[in-house]
N, C-alpha and C positions, 0 to 999 in steps of 0.2 A: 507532621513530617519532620520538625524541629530536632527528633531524633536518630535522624538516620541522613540531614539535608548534604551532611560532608560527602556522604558517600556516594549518594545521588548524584552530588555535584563532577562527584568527577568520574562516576560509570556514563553519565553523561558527556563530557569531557571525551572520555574514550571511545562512545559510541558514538559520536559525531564526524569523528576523528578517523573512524576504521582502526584505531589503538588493541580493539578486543579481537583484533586477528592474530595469526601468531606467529607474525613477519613483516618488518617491512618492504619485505617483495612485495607480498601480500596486496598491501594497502597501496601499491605501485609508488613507492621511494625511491630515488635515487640510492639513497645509501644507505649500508648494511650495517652503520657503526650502529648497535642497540646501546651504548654505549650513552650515548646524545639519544635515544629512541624516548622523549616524550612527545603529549598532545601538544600542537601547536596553537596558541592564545587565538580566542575569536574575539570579535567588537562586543556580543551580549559580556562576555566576564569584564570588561572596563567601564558597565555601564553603573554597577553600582556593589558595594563591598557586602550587601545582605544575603546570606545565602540561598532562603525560601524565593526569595524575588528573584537573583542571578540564575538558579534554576528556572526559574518558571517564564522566563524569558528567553533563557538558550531550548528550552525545547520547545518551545512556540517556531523557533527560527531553519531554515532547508538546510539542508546539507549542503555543504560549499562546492560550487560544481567543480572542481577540481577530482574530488572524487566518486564522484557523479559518473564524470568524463569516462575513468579507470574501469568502472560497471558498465557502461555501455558499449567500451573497447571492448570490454570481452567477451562481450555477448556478441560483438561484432567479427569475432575471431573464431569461437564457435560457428556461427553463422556461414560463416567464409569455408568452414571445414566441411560444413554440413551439405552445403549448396556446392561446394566442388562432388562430392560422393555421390548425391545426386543425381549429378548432372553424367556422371559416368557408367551410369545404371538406365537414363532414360526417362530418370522419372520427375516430373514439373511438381516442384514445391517454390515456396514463398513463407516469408515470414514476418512478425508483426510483434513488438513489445509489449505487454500490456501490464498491469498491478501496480504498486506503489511508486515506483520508480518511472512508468508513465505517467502517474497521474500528480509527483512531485510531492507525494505524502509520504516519501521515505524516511526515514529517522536514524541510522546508520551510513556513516562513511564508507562502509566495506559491504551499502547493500547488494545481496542476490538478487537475480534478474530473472523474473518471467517471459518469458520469448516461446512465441505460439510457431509450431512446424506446422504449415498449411499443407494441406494436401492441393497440389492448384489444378490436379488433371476433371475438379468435379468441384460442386457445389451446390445445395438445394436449394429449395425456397418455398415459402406460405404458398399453398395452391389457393387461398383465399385473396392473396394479394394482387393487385389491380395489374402488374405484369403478366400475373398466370394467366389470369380471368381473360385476359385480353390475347392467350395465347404468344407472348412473347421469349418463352421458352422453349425451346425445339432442338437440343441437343441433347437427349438424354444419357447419362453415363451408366455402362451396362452392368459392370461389378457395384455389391453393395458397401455400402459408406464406410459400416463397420470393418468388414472386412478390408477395404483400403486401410482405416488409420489402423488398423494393425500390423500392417504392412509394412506403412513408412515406420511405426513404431520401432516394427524389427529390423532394418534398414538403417534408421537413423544409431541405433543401439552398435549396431555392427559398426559403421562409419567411426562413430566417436572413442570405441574402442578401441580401432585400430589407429586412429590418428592422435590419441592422449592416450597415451601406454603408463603415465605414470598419474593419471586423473581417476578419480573415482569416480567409476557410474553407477549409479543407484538405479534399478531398473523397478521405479514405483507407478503406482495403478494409476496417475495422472500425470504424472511428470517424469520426464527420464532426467536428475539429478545428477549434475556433474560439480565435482569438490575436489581442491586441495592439488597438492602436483604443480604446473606451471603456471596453473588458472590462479588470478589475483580476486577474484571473485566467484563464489558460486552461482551455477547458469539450471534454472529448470526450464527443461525444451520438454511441451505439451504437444505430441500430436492434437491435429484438430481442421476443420476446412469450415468456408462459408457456408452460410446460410443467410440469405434472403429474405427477410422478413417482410408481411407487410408494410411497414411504415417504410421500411427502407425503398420498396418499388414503388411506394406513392410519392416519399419525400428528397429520394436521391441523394440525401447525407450519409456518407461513410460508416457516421456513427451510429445510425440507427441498425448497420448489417451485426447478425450474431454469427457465434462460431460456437459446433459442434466439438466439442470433444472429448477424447477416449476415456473412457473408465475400464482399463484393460480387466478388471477382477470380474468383468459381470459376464461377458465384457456388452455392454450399450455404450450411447453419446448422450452427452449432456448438454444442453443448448447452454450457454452465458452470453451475456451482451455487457462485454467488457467495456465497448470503447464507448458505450452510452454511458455507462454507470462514470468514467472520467471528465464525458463531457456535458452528464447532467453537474457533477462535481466543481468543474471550472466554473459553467455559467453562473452558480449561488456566489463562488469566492470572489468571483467578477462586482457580485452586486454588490460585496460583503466589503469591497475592498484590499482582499487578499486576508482578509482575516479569520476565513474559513479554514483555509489549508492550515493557517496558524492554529485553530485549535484543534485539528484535527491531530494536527504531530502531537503534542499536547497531551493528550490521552493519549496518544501511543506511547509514548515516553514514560509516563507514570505508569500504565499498564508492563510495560518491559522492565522497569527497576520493580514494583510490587512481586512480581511474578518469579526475578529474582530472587528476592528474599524469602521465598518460600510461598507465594499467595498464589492464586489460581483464578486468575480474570479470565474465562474462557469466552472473549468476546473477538474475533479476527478483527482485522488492521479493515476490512471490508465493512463490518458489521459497526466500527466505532464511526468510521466515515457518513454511514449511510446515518448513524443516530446524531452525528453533527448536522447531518446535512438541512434534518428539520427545525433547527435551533432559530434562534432572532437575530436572522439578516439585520436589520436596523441597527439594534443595539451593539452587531461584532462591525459594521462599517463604520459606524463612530468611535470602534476602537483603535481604529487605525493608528492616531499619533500616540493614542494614554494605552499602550498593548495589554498592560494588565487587569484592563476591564475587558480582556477576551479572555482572561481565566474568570473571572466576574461570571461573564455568561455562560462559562462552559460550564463551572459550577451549578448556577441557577437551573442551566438546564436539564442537566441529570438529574436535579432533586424533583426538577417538577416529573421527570418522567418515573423514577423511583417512585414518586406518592401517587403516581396516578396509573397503574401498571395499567388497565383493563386499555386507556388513552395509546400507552407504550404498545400495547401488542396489536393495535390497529398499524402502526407504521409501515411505509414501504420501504425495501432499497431506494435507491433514486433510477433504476432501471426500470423499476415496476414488475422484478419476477419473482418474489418474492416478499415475505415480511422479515422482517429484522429480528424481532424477538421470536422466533418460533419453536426454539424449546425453552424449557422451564428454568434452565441450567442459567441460562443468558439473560434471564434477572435478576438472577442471583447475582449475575458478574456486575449488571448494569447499578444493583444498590451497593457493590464492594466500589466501584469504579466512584461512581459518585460520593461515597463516604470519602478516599483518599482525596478528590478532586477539591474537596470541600474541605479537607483538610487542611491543604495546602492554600487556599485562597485565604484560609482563619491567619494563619501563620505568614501571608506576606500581608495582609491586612495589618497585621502586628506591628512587621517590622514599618511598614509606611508610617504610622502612629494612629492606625484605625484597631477597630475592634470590635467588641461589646457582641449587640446581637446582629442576625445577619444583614440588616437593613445598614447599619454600621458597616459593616466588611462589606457590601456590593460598595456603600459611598467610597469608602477608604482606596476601593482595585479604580472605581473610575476617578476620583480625583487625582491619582498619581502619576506624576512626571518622573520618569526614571532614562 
């Protein structure tokens, strides 16, 4: 990475920052002087003047909730437009945040916000699930599902139009995509309604309920179990020490500046999460105080997965509803991913005064105090 670490440095810099928007309204500043418009210094750049290492330690680290705050105000604004329009039609929806920005593995200052439109007049469930079975459902709703979310789809389309006249709506086959205009943030609102799952009627956790939603192009529903997959998520980084979510960003970071430059890591921010998820708890909770033996492990563990693909394509999400690697395209990304990863552990191994072979660069990433 030694040849390109300048730049990395500071599209990271600006992508932490919300800098790669193209306004300070945008990023929600006070002021409009572009004049004074640079990134703002974080604690990771004073920690140490090497550049492979200052990298690889600001994108280990959350977005500052400051701007955090900015993305969820206006997803909160939207929301607010949405559920007034709604509510002047008659029609019961609810809504619920869910993706990177729920789950604290965002990597941009100025990130967009997934925000799920519930359909709330209905809901299904596992007829196998011990609520069914036991007959605990008895209001049945007479319109079918599909046709409801495409309902509020058309509804919600309408609303947002008329209430952001100067906002762009993207009218796409999963999300209705709102950009640019007054919005300081881009908002995708998902039709979509509960679903009941087994586990959820047995175990009564939030997290275990899925949500349906619309694939207007087919048009069918797609079952996701968004808020399992954040809070199988949390409980690892719980055990990890918080050093989960850190490598998680991590790979997202590197996958966004590679992709940049013309590379093609066709791996979602979803699919790197889930190929963290089965990494070595142990050895990323001891990296708690020495952070850069979590690039150590992140490294180590893409290579083993890279050499061992037949091991890689057993994997699960951490939802359980799918595999992770399930086309052929996304091993390709996971040995590009892993070569840059490994790259970059070579070259702050370096600057620490490690090196040589990799048994040398794991010792070099855990002995260092930075």
């Amino acid at each position: 990475m030694s040849k390109n670490a300048k730049t990395r440095l500071n599209n990271l810099a600006l992508r932490r920052t919300g800098f790669k928007r193209s306004s300070p309204l945008e990023m929600g500043m006070d002021s409009l002087n572009e004049a004074s418009w640079a990134p703002p210094e974080e604690s990771y750049q004073r920690r140490t003047t090497q550049e492979n290492t200052k990298y690889s330690l600001g994108a280990m680290q959350e977005v500052g909730p400051k701007y955090t705050q900015v993305s969820l105000a206006e997803a909160n604004r939207v929301q607010g437009q949405l559920q007034t329009g709604f509510d002047a039609i008659n029609i019961s929806v609810a809504f619920k945040i869910q993706g990177s920005v729920a789950a604290n593995l965002h990597i941009k200052g100025s990130s967009d916000v997934d925000m799920l439109l519930l359909d709330d007049r209905f809901y299904t469930y596992d007829i196998t699930g011990s609520k069914a079975q036991s007959g605990g459902y008895d209001s049945p709703y007479i319109k079918g599902a599909t046709e409801s979310l495409q309902e509020i789809r058309t509804e919600a389309i309408k609303i947002l139009r008329s209430k952001y006249l100067t906002v762009t709506v993207n009218d796409g086959p999963k999300a209705i995509g709102l950009s640019g205009g007054s919005l300081r943030r881009d908002i995708d609102v998902v039709p979509s309604h509960w679903h009941d799952t087994a586990e959820y009627q047995q175990r009564h956790q939030d997290y275990y309920r899925g949500v349906y939603i619309l694939d207007n192009d087919k048009p069918d529903r797609l079952l996701n179990m968004p808020f399992l997959h954040i809070q199988r998520i949390d409980e690892k980084d719980q055990l990890a020490s918080g050093s989960l979510r850190k490598s998680i960003r991590l790979c997202k970071n590197v996958k966004e500046d590679f992709n940049d430059e013309g590379g093609n890591i066709q791996l979602s921010s979803y699919d790197i999460a889930a190929t963290m998820w089965h990494s070595n708890l142990h050895i990323l909770k001891y990296s708690v105080y020495q952070e850069l033996a979590i690039l150590g492990e992140t490294a180590r563990h893409l290579q083993f997965l890279q050499k061992n693909q037949p091991y890689a394509q057993t994997l699960v999400v951490p939802d359980g509803t799918r595999k992770i690697f399930d086309r052929p395209e996304k091993l390709e990304s996971l040995a590009t991913l892993s070569h840059e990863i490994t790259d970059l552990a070579i070259e702050v191994a370096i600057e620490q005064g490690g090196g040589g072979g990799w048994d040398e660069v794991e010792r070099a990433l855990r002995n260092s105090w930075v």
